[in-house]
Each structure stands twice: as C-alpha cells, then as structure tokens.
C-alpha atoms as an extended CHARMM CRD file, in Angstrom:
* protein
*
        78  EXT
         1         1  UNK       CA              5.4430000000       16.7690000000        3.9520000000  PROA      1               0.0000000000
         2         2  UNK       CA              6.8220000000       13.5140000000        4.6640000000  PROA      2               0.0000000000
         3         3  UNK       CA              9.2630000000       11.7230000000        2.4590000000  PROA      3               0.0000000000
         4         4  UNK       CA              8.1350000000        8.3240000000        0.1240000000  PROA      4               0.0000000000
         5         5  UNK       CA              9.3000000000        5.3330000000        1.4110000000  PROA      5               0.0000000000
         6         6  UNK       CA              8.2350000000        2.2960000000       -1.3720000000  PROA      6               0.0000000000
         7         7  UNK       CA              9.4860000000       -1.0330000000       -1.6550000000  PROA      7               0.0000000000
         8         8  UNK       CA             10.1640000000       -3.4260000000       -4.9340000000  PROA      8               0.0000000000
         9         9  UNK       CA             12.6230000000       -5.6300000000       -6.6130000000  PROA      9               0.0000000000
        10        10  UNK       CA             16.1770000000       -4.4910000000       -7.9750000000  PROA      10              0.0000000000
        11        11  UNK       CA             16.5820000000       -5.2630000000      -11.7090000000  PROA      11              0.0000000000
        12        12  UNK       CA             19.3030000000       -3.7010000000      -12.7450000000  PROA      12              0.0000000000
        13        13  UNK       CA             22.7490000000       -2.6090000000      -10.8860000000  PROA      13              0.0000000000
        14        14  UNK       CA             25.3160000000       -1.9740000000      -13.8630000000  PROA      14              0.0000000000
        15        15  UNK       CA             25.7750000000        1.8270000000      -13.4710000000  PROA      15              0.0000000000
        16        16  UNK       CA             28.5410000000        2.9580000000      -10.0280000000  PROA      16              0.0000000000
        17        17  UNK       CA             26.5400000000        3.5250000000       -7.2130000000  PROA      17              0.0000000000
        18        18  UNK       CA             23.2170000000        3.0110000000       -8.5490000000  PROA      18              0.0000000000
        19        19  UNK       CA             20.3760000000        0.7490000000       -8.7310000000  PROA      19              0.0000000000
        20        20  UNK       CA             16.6210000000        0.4000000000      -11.3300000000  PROA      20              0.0000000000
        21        21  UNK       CA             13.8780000000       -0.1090000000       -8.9670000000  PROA      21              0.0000000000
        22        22  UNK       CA             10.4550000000       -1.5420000000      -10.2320000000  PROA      22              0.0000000000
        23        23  UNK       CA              7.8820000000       -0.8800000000       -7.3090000000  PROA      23              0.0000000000
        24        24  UNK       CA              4.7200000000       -1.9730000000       -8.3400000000  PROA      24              0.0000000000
        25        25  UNK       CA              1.5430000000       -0.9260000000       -6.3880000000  PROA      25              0.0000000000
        26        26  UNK       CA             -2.0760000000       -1.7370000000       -6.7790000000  PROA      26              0.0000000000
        27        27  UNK       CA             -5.2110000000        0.5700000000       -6.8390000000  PROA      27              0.0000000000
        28        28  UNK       CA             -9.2810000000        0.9200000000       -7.8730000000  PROA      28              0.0000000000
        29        29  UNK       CA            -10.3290000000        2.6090000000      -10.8310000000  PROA      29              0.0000000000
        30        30  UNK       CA            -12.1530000000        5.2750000000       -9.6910000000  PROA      30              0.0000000000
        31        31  UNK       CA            -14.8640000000        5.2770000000      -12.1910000000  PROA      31              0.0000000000
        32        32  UNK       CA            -15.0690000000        1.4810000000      -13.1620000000  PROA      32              0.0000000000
        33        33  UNK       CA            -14.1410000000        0.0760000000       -9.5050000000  PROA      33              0.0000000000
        34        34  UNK       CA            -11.2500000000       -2.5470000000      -11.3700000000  PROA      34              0.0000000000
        35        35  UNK       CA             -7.9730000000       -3.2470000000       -9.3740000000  PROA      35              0.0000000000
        36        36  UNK       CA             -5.1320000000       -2.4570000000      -11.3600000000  PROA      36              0.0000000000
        37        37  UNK       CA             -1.6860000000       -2.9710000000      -11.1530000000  PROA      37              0.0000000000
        38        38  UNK       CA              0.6290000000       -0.2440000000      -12.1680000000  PROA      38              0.0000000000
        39        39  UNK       CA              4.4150000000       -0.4400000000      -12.2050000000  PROA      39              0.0000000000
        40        40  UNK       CA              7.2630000000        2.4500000000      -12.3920000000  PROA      40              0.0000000000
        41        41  UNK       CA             10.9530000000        2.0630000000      -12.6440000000  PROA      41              0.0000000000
        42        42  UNK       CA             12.9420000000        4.3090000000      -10.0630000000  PROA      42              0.0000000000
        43        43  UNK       CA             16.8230000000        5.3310000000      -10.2550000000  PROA      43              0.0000000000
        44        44  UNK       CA             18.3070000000        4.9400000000       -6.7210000000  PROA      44              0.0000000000
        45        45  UNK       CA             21.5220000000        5.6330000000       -5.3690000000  PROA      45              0.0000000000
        46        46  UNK       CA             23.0030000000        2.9660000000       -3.7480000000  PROA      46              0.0000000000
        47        47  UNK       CA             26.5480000000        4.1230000000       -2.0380000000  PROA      47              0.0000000000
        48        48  UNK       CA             28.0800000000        0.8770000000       -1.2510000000  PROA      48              0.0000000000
        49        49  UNK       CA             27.4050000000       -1.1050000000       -4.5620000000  PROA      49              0.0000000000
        50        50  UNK       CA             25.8110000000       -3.7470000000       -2.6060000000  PROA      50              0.0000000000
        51        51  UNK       CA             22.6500000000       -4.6980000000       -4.0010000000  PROA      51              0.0000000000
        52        52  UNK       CA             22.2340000000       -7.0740000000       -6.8130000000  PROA      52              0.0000000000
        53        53  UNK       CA             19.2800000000       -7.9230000000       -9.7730000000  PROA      53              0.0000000000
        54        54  UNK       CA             16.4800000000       -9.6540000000       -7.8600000000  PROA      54              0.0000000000
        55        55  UNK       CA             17.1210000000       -8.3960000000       -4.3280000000  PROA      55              0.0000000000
        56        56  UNK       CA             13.8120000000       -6.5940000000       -2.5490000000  PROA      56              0.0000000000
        57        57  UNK       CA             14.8570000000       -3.2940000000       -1.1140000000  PROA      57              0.0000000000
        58        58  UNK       CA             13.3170000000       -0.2730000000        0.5850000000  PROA      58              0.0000000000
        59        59  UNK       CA             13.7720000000        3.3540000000       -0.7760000000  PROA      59              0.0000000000
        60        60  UNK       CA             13.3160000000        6.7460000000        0.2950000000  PROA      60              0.0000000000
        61        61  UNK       CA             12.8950000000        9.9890000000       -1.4190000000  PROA      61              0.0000000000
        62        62  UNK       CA             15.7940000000       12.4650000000       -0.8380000000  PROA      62              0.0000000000
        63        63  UNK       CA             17.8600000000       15.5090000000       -2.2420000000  PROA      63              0.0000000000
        64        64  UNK       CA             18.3310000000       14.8990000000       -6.2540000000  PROA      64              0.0000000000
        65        65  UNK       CA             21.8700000000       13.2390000000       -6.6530000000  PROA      65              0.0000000000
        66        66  UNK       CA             21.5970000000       13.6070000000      -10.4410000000  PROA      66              0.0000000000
        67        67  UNK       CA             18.5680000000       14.0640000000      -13.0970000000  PROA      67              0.0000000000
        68        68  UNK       CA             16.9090000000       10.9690000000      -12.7010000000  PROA      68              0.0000000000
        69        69  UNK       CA             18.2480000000       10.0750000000       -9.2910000000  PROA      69              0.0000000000
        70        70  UNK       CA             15.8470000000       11.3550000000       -6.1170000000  PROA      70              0.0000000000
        71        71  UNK       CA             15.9040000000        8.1860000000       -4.1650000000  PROA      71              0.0000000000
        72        72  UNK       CA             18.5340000000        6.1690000000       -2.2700000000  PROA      72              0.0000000000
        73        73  UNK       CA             18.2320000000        2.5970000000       -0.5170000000  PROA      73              0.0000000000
        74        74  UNK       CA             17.3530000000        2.4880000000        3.3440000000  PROA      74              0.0000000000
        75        75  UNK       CA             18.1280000000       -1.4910000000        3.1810000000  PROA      75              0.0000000000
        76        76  UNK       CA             16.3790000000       -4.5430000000        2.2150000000  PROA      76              0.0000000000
        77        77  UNK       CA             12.7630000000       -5.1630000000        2.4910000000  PROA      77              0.0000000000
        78        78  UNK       CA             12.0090000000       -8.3390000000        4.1790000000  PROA      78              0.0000000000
C-alpha cells in the first residue's frame, strides 16, 4: 500500500523537531450529497527545525517516531 502524502498549514512548531499540521480536505455526504469540510491536526517530525506557524508544507506517512508522531515533512507545498 502506498504511503499518505497530504498537504496543510503549520500552526504550531514549539516542541524540538516537531511540527502540528492542520490538513483540511473536502468531501460529499454520502447520504445527503452536502460538501463538507473536515479538518485533523497531524504531529510531524521535522529534523531540521525549519518550519515556522503559517508555512504550507507537504507530509508523508512513515515509521512511528513516537506515539503521536507517524509523519515527517517532505518540504513545502507550493
């Protein structure tokens, strides 16, 4: 199966080597046909420190560096 690749914003970078992603994605209700817009907050590592709050990135899925962590930047989405 391939790995996850999803982009979003970067709103928080206080903890080492680690970034809170909010991707946000749109889809139909199934039943009542309504586009909705969901949002989910991903922990990714980030090795180099080098993104900051309100920079777009990409991530991808990868071995669990922690708990919470199973993602880790590929670079910035443009």
């Amino acid at each position: 199966m391939p790995k996850k690749i999803l982009s979003g914003v970067v709103i928080s970078d206080k903890p080492n080597k680690s970034i809170t992603v909010l991707v946000e994605r749109k889809y139909q209700h199934p039943l009542l046909k309504k586009v909705i817009k969901s949002k989910k907050k991903y922990n990714v590592h980030d090795e180099q420190n080098k993104f900051k709050n309100g920079d777009k990135v990409k991530i991808i899925e990868c071995k669990p560096y922690s708990k919470t962590k199973k993602f880790e930047v590929i670079g910035d989405h443009k």
